[in-house]
C-alpha positions, 0 to 999 in steps of 0.5 A: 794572869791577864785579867778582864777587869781592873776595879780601883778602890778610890780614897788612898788608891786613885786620890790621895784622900785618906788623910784629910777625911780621916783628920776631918772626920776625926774632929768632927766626931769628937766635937759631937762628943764622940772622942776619936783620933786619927789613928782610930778613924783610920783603923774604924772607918777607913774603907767603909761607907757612911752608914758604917759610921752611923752603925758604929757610933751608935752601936758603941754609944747608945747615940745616933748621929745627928741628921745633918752629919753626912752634909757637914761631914761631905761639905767640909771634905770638899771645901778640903779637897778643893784646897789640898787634894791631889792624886795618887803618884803615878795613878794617872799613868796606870790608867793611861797603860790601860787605856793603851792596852785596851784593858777595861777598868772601873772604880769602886768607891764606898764614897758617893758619887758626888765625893768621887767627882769631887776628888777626880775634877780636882786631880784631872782623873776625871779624864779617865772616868766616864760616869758609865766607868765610876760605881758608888756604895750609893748605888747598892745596898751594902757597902764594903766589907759586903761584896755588893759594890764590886758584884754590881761593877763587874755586872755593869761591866759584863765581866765575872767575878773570877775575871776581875781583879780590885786594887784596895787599900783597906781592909774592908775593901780587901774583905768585900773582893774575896768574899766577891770571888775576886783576886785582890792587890793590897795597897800599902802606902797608908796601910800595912800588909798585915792590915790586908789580909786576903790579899793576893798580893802586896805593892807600895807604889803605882808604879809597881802595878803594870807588872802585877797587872800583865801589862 
């Protein structure tokens, strides 16, 4: 199936983000006193907009965050991606085979707009991401696992739900694109294909894409 829309999760599907937000985001909670590994950030939190985190926190120990957490928390993931951040293996040629053969296309972040342009100046895909092409969970009400960020992208882009196609990597991700209408790609570099389930299909390398995609 050729299909009229490709929207790209962000962290772990265009940039390589997912380790070190998920090592930072790990010792930041547990120096708040919330005791959390890596492994547990990853399985909680990854995929999942901010305000998930605030939820579980407090829903799971009686505590808020403090008001200050989301700038901390952004301050120190920027001033790391800066440092170490890179892209996805073959993420800029999966676009470049887009462009070329007229498929539109689009990202879909649970970040904010800001960490995604953060992260896109640093790997060069900028290039590829006009503002009109770059969605946020910043600019709906619920993130991900709720189908709201991948319904406002195919809005924004004019194209049907059951047109689209979204490349995620986290089980929220893959949750919000079913319960959207949407086939979904499970990919599985960082996580495993049982941790995708819903996925109409599974791929461990960009270079795989292309082909899934009908190129």
């Amino acid at each position: 199936m050729r299909y009229d829309l490709v929207i790209f999760d962000n962290d772990g599907v265009l940039v390589d983000s997912e380790p070190i937000s998920n090592t930072l985001l790990a010792g930041y909670l547990t120096e708040l006193g919330h005791p959390t590994t890596y492994e547990e950030s990853v399985r909680d939190y990854m995929g999942s907009a901010m305000h998930r985190i605030h939820e579980l926190v407090e829903e799971r120990s009686g505590q808020r965050l403090p008001d200050g957490f989301d700038e901390t928390f952004h301050a120190r993931v920027f001033a790391a991606f800066q440092a170490e951040l890179e892209a996805v293996p073959g993420a800029g040629e999966v676009l470049k085979q887009l462009a070329e053969a007229e498929v539109p296309y689009c990202v879909a972040s649970s970040g904010s707009h800001e960490r995604i342009r953060v992260g896109h100046r640093k790997t060069g895909l900028d290039a590829w991401f006009p503002d009109e092409l770059v969605f946020s969970a910043e600019d709906v009400g619920r993130g991900k696992p709720a189908p709201d960020l991948f319904l406002h992208a195919a809005s924004r882009m004019g194209v049907a739900p059951e047109r689209c196609v979204v490349v995620e990597d986290s089980r929220l991700g893959v949750q919000a694109a079913v319960a959207a209408g949407m086939d979904v790609y499970g990919f599985t570099a960082m996580t495993p294909e049982e941790k995708l389930a819903g996925a109409k299909g599974f791929f461990g390398a960009m270079d795989e894409l292309p082909a899934i995609l009908g190129l």
